[in-house]
Steps between C-alpha positions, in 0.01 A plus 500: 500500500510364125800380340628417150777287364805747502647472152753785487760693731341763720564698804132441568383296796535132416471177717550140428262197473592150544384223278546227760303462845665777747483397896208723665624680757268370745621133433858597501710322793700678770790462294400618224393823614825553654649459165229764356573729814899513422416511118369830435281730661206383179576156491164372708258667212747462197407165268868435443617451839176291573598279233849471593396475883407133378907395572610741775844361448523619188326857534714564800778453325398736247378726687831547692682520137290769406500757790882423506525571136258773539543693807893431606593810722804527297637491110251568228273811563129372535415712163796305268319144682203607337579618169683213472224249537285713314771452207474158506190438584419763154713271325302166662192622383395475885222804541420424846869553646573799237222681610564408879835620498476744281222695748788448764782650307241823404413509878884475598635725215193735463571420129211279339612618135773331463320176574220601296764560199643157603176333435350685194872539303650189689856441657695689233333833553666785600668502934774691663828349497463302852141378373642382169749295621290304766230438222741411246624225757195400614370422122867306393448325841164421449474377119864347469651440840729263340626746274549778800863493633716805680545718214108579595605608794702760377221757457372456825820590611543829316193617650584409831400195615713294746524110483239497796279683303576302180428164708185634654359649114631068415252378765184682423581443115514134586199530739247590266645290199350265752197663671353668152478141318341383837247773533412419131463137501300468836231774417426867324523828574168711495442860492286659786174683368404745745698572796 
């Protein structure tokens, strides 16, 4: 497989290399493959969690924030978690989780265009009502949280949202505030050439 440095948002393949020593699988102790095992199903092959596998504190910490933030049975829809972080992440400049959760949300929605527009026209291009207001959130939450306050919340409202569903679109907005800058600083994302 050949890679190159990914420099834009795609719905392409993409991966994620680290620029500090990952743990090899083989070396990794017995705890720390438990932490890879409740991770994610691609956490022994993925550079990210082998970095992070370095304090399994830490990534199982993480680890539990995410599939919580991610994957709660209840609230949010899976689709709105995704185009969520792919609003902020679009607005971080992070192409590795973008393009991650964008492929989700196409997969979930059967709708890749409207990520596609997303990422060639950016956040303010043109959504349904309920997709407008959880981007428009997502962006004031992600570029001036300070500045975000409950008349913001009014929109979500008028297209339906409850409070749980307001607090669980907060979460993953908040989540990848976090997770983009610390996919950026700790490595790149690459494009995969040929598979």
């Amino acid at each position: 497989m050949t890679t190159t440095p990914l420099r834009e948002f795609t719905l392409d393949p993409v991966d994620w290399v680290a620029w500090l020593d990952t743990v090899a699988l083989a070396d990794a102790t017995p705890e720390q493959l438990a932490v890879l095992e409740e991770s994610t199903p691609t956490a022994k092959t993925s550079d990210y969690y082998l970095l992070l596998i370095h304090d399994v504190a830490v990534l199982r910490e993480r680890s539990r924030l995410f599939n919580a933030v991610m994957y709660a049975p209840k609230g949010l829809a899976r689709a709105d978690r995704e185009l969520a972080s792919v609003a902020g992440s679009r607005v971080n400049g992070c192409f590795y989780c973008a393009a991650i959760h964008g492929q989700r949300f196409a997969q979930l929605t059967k709708h890749p265009e409207i990520i596609q527009r997303i990422f060639d026209e950016g956040v303010e291009t043109e959504l349904n009502a309920r997709q407008r207001a959880i981007v428009d959130y997502s962006v004031k939450l992600t570029r001036t949280p300070e500045a975000t306050s409950a008349d913001d919340l009014a929109p979500l409202r008028a297209v339906g949202l409850t409070d749980l569903e307001i607090l669980d679109l907060t979460h993953v907005v908040a989540m990848f505030a976090w997770a983009n800058r610390l996919l950026q600083t700790l490595g790149e994302p690459i494009r995969k050439l040929g598979v």
